[in-house]
C-alpha positions as CSV (number, residue, x, y, z in Angstrom):
1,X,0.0,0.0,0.0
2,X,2.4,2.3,0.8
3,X,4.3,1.3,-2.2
4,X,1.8,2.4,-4.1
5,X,1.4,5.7,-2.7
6,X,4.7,6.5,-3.2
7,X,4.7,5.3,-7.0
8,X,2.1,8.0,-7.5
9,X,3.9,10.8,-5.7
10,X,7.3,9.9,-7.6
11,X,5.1,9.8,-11.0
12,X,3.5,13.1,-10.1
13,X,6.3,14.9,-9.1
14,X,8.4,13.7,-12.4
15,X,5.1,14.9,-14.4
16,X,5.9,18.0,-12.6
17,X,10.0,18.9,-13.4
18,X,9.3,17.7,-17.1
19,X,6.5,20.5,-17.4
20,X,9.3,22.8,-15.6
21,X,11.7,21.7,-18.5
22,X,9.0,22.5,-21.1
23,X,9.0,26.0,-19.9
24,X,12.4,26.6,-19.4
25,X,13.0,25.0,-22.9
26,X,10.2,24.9,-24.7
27,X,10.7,21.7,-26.3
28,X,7.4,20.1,-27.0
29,X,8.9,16.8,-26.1
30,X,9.2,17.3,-22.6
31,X,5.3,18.6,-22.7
32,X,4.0,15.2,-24.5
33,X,6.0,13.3,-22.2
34,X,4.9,15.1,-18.7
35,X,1.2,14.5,-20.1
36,X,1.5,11.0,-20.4
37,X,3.4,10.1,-17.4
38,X,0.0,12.6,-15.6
39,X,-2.5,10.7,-18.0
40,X,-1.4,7.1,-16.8
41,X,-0.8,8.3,-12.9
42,X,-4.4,9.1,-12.4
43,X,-5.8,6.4,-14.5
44,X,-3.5,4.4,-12.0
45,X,-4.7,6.2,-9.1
46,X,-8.3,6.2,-9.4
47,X,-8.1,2.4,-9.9
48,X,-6.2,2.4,-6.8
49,X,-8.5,4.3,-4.9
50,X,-11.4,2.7,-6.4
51,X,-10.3,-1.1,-5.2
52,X,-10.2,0.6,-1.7
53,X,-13.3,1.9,-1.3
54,X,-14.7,-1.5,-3.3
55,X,-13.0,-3.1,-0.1
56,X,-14.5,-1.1,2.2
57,X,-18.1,-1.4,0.4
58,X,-17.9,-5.0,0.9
């Protein structure tokens, strides 16, 4: 569990410095990369959080 919640903070905050290096470069590259990496982090972490509250439900 607490692997997992790191995973997502790691993901988010790399997400995060490659959107600093598209500003500071302006490289698209960086841009398409820091969407992706955010894209699949929340698909990740809603499934997360939604087999915890399924567990909790039942």
């Amino acid at each position: 569990m607490v692997f997992f919640r790191w995973a997502i903070l790691v993901l988010l905050v790399a997400a995060g410095v490659l959107f600093a290096l598209f500003a500071a470069t302006g490289q698209p590259g960086y841009k398409r990369w820091g969407l992706v990496i955010l894209k699949w982090t929340l698909i990740a972490a809603f499934g997360f959080f939604a087999v915890l509250i399924v567990e909790r439900v039942f």
